[in-house]
C-alpha positions in Angstrom: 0.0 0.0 0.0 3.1 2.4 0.3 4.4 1.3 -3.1 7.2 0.0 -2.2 8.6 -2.0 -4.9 9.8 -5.2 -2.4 9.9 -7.4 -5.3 13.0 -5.7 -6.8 14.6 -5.6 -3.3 13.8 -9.5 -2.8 15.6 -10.1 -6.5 18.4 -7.9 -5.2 18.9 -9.6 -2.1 18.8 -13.1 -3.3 21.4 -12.2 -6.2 23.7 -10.9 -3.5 23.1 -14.0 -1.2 24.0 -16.2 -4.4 27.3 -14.2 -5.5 28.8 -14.9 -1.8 27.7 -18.4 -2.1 29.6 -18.8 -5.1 32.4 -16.8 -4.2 32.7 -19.4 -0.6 32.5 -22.6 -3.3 35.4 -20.6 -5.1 37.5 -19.9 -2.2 37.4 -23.3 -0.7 38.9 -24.9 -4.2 41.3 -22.2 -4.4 42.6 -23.3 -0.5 42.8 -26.7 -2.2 46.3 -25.8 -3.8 49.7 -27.8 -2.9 51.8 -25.0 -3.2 51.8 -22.5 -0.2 54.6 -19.5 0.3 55.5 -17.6 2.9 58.6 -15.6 3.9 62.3 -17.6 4.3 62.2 -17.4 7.9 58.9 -15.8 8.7 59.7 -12.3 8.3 62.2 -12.3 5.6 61.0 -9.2 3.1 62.7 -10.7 -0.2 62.7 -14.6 0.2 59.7 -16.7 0.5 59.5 -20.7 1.5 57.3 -22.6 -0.8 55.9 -26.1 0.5 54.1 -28.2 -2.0 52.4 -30.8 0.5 48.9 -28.3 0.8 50.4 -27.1 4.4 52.6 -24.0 5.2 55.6 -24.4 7.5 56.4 -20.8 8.1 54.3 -18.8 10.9 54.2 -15.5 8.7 55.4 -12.6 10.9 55.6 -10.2 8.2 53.3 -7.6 5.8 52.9 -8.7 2.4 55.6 -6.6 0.2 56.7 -5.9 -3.1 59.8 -8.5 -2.5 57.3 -11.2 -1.6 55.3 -10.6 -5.0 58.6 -10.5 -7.0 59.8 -13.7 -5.3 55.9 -15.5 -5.3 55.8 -14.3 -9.3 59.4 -15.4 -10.2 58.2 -19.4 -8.8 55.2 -19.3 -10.6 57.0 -18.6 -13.9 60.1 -21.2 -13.1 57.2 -23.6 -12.5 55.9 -22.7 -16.3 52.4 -21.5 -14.4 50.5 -20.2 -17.7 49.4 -16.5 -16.9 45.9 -15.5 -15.6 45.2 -13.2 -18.9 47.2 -11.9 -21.8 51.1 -11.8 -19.9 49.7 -11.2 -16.3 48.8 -13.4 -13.1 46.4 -12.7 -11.0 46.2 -12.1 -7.0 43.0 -11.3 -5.1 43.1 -11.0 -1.2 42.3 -8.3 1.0 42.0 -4.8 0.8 44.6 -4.5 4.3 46.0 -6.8 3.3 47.5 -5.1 0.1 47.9 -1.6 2.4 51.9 -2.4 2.6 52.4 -3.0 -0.8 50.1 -0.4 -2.2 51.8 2.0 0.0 55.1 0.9 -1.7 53.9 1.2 -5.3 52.7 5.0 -4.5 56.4 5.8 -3.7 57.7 3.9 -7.0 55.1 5.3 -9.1 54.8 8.8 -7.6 56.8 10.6 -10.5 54.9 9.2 -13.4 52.0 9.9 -15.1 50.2 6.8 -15.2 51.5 6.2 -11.5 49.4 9.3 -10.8 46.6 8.4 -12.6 46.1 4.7 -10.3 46.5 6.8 -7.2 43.8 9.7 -7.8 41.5 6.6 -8.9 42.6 4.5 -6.4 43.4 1.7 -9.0 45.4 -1.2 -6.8 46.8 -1.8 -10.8 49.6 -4.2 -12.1 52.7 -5.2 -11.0 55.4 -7.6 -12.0 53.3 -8.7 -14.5 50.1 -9.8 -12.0 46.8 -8.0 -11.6 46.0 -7.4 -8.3 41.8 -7.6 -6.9 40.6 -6.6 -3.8 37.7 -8.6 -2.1 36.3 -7.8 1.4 33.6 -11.1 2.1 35.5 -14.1 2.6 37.3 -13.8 6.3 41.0 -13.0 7.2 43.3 -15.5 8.4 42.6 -19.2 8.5 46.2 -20.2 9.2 47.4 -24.1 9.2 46.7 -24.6 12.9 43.3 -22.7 12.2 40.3 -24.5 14.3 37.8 -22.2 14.0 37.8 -20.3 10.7 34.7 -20.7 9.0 34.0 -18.8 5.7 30.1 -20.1 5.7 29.9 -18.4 9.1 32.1 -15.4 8.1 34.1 -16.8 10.9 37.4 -15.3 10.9 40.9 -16.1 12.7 43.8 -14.1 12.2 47.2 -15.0 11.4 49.0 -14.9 15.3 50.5 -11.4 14.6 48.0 -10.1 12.1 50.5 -8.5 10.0 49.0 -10.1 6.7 46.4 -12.4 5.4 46.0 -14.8 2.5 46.7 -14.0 -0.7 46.2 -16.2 -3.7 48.4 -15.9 -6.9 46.8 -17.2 -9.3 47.5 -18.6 -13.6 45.4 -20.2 -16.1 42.9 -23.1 -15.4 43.1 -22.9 -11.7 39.8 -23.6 -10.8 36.2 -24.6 -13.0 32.6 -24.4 -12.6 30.2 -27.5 -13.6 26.8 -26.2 -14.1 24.0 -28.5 -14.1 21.2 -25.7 -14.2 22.9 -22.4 -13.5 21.5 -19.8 -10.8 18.1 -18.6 -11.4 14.9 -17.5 -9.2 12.2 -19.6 -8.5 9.0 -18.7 -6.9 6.7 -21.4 -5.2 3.6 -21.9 -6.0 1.3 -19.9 -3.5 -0.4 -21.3 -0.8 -3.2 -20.3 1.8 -5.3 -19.0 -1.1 -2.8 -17.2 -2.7 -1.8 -15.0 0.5 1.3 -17.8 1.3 3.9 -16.8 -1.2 7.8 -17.7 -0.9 10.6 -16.7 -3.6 14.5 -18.2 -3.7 17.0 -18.9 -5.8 18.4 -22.0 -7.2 21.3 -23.7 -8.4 22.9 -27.3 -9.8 26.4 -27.0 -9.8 29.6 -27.0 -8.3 33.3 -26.2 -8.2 36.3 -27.8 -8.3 40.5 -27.1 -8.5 41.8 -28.1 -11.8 45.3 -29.3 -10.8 44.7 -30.8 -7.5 48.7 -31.8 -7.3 51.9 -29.7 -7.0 53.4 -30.2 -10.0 50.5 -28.8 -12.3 49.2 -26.5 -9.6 48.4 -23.0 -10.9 47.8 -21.3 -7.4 50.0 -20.2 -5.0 48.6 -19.2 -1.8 50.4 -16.5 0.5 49.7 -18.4 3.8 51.2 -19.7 7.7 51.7 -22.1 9.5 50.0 -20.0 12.6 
């Protein structure tokens, strides 16, 4: 009677609740990959440790830097990791947890004019040949010795210092989605003479890692042991 249009805001809210379904299915494979880095001796700036059993040994005591991306990049291409798009990679993670590093391209880019250009937009850009993405749903930390970090709950548990977070770095077919019947919304058929009404969305699918073993692995996930 007010004219509220509650069907559009129904639509909008069940598209949003399917998106960070979607996005929890995709994390979860991502977290499937063998190969894990962190920094040679926790808090080394330059020098990372890469495992390839699924599990990192280093409890990261460090921010993520521009010498972690250059080291994380140069294994991905001595591993022949095929790039994300055209010549780049691709690494999404947090926006704090990129603060460090986007404070350290400012100061290498401050002088130019296309440096100038990311900072008045706020552009996190390209670097060392990887795209960076900034997400802000799936929860920080989630370390090796995790017990309680739960992305369904938005359950988060930060690294012990909480000087970073995970970051994945990412090539080409890292990880697919099957589709059965993709996302759509359904309504029921109403009830209690018509006054019973109920609207949802729905979904056959699922999603899976690609190379599920180190030696084909395309991800490589910034991560610690605690």
């Amino acid at each position: 009677m007010a004219k509220h249009d509650v069907v559009s805001i129904i639509d909008k809210t069940l598209k949003d609740d399917a998106k960070k379904y979607f996005d929890i299915e995709a994390f979860l494979q991502f977290k499937n990959t063998m190969l894990r880095a962190g920094p040679q001796s926790g808090n080394s700036t330059t020098a990372i440790t890469l495992d390839t059993n699924g599990t990192c040994s280093t409890t990261n005591n460090v921010a993520l830097g521009t010498g972690h991306v250059k080291a994380i990049v140069d294994t991905m291409k001595e591993r022949n990791i095929p790039t994300a798009r055209g010549d780049d990679y691709g690494c999404i993670t947090h926006v704090t947890t990129l603060r460090t590093f986007k404070n350290s391209l400012e100061s290498i880019n401050q002088y130019t004019e296309t440096g100038l250009s990311h900072i008045y937009s706020g552009e996190v850009g390209r670097y060392e040949g990887t795209r960076f993405i900034e997400q802000n749903f799936i929860p920080k930390g989630g370390a090796a010795d995790s017990t309680t970090f739960d992305p369904w709950s938005s359950t988060a548990d930060a690294w012990n210092n909480g000087l970073s977070s995970w970051a994945f770095f990412f090539g080409a077919d890292r990880v697919a989605e099957a589709q059965c019947i993709p996302e759509e919304i359904r309504a029921s058929i109403p009830s209690d003479f018509g006054r019973s009404k109920a609207i949802a969305w729905y979904y056959l699918g699922g999603f899976g890692i690609v190379h599920d073993d180190a030696t084909n692995s395309r991800i490589v996930m910034w991560d610690s042991a605690a």
